[in-house]
N, C-alpha and C positions, 0 to 999 in steps of 0.2 A: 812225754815219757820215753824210755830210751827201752829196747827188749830187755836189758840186764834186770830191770825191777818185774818182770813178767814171768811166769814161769816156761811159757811156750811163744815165740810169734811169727807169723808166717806172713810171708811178701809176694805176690805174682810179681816176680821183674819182668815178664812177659810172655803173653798167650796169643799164637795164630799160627798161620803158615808162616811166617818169615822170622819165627826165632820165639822157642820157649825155654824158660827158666826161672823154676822157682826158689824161694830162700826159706829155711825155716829153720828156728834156731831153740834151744833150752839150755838154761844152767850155761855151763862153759865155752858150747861145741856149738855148732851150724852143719847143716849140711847144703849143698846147691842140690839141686833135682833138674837134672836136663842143665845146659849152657847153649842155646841154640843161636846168641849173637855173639858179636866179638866178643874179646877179654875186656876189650875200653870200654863198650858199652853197659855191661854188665858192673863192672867197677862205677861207672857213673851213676847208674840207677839204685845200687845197692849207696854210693855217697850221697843221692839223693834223698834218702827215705832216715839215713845216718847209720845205717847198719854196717858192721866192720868186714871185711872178707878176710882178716885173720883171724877169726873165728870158727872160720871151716875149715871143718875135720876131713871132710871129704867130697867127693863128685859124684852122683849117683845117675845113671843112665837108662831111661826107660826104651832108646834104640835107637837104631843109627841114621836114621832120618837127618837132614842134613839141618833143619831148624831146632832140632834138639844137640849136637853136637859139635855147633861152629864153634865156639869155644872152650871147649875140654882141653884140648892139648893146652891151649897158653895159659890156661890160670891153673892149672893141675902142676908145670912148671913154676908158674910164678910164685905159689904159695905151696907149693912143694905137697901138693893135694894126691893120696890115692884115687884113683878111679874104679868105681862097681859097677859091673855090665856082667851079662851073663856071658856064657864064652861063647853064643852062636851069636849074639852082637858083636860081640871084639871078633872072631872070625871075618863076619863082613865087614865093620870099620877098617880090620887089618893095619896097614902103618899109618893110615892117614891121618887119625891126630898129633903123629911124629910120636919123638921117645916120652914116654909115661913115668911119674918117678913111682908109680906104683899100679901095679892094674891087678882087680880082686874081682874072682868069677863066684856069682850069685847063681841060685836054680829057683826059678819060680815055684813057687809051692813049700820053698822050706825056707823059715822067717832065720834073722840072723842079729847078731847085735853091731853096733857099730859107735863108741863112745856111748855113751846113755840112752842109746834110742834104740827102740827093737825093733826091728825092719820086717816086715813081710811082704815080697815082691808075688805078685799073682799076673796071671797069663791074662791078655787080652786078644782080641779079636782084629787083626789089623795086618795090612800088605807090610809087615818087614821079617825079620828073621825070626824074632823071640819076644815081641813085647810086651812089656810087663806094665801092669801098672803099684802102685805101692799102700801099704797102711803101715803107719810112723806111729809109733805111742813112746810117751816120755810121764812117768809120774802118772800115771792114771789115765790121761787122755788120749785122744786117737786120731789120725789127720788122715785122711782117706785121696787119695790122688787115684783117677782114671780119665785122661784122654785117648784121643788117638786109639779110637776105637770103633768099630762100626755094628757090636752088636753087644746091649749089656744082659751076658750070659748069668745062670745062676750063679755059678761062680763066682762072677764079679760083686752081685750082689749079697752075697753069702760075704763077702772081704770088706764091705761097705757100710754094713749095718752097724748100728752102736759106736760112728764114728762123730766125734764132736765139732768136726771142721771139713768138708767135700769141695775138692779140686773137680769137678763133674765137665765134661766134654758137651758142649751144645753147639755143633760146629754150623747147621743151616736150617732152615725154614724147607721142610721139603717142596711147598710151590716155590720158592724163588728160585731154589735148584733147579724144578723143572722147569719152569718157565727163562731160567736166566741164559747166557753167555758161553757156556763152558759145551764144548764138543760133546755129542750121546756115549762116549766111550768112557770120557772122564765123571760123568753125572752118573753112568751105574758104577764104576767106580766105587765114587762116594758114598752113594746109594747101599751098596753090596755090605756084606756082614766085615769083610777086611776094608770096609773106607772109616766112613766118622759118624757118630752120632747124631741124629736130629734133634732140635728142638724140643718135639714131640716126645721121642725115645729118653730124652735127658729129663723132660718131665717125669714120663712113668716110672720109669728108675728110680726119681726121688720120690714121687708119690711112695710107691714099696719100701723104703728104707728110712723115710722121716721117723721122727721121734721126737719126744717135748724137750730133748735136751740137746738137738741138735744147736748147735750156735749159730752157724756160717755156713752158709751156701756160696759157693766161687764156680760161674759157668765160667769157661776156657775154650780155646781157639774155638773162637766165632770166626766163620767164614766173612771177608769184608767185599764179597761179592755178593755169597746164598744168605746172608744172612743181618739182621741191625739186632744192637742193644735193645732197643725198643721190644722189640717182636721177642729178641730170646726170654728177655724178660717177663713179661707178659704172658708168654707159654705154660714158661715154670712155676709162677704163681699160680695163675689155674688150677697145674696139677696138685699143686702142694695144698690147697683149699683143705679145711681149715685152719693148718699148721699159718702161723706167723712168721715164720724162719726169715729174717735177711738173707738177701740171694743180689749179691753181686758182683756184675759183669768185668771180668778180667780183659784186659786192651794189650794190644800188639805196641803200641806207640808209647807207653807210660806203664809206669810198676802201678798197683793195687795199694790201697793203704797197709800198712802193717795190722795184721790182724794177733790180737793177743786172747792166748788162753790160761785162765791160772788153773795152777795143779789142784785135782780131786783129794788131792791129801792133804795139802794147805787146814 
């Protein structure tokens, strides 16, 4: 089946350190979330799955992290895409996505529309300038995106609940972090309320916001040093006892199946 016959459907083109972006479309329009690889690449992955990129309406940017933002400038040109980032992100991006055919400043904490989707960008806990994470509703439903984050405040989880679809951050196993590779300066880092998420942390988080009607669980940038599929897996289930929720693991190397949601109003 192709998203036209779907009310809602959503694609990880890719979750880790080395390049996120998500696709998610309804009715007419698409939006990208994050462009964190090339334009080719992205264009590949979105041919792979058959989803069109002239579809998007626009580029939305949760910060200027360089796996979130390798390709903004060239597909923003290529398909003559606006860009949404709040302006303490575009302050620090500054020119390096080169010229924008549109750039539109968001404020975390006050939702917006954008073509048929109502946007609410929420503050998160993380080393960049302003980062946001988001909740999408088109038609009755609600797609909850939070990575890139190192502490899920009430806040976040006051934006999260009652949502039908969770982009959720499980970035490491905190023994493999301690025990693993990386220098003690980058492991508290990680560790600290502005690094990423644990396993552990991304369970309780969903433990507090499940619900019989949740559909989709999607964990994100898993660390491919702190952390395996297996394990994050494994974690979240756990916590989420006795919810059944499918919960799965989004990859650096390959998109996510297209996940489809039909409208509450249907």
């Amino acid at each position: 089946m192709t998203d036209q016959e779907h009310d809602i459907c959503f694609c990880a083109l890719a979750s880790g350190s080395r390049g996120n972006a998500i696709y998610l479309a309804a009715g007419a329009h698409a939006l990208l979330i994050d462009a964190g690889l090339s334009g080719r690449e992205i264009e590949k992955r979105l041919g792979q799955q058959g989803l069109d990129p002239r579809r998007l309406a626009a580029i939305l940017v949760t910060h200027e992290h360089t796996d979130h933002i390798r390709g903004v400038g060239v597909l923003a040109r290529r398909y003559k895409l606006p860009v949404y980032m709040s302006a303490d992100t575009h302050r620090v991006i500054g020119d390096s996505l080169g010229r924008l055919p549109a750039c539109h400043h968001f404020q975390a904490g006050k939702a917006f529309r954008l073509a048929d989707f109502h946007i609410h960008p929420f503050a998160l806990s993380h080393d960049a300038a302003d980062p946001v994470g988001f909740t999408i509703a088109y038609n009755g439903r609600r797609i909850g995106l939070a990575t890139d984050l190192g502490l899920a405040t009430g806040l976040v989880e006051e934006h999260l609940k009652g949502c039908d679809l969770l982009l959720i951050e499980a970035n490491h196993d905190r023994e493999m972090l301690i025990e693993g590779p990386y220098p003690w300066h980058l492991k508290q880092r990680i560790r600290s309320r502005n690094g990423h998420l644990s396993n552990t942390a991304a369970g309780e988080l969903l433990a507090r916001i499940a619900h019989p009607k949740l559909r989709q669980i999607v964990l994100g940038h898993l660390s491919e040093t702190n952390n395996s599929p297996r394990i994050a897996h494994q974690t979240v289930r756990q916590a989420l006892n006795p919810y059944a929720i499918p919960v799965h693991i989004a990859c650096q190397d390959r998109s996510s199946p297209v996940f489809h949601l039909q409208s509450r109003q249907n």
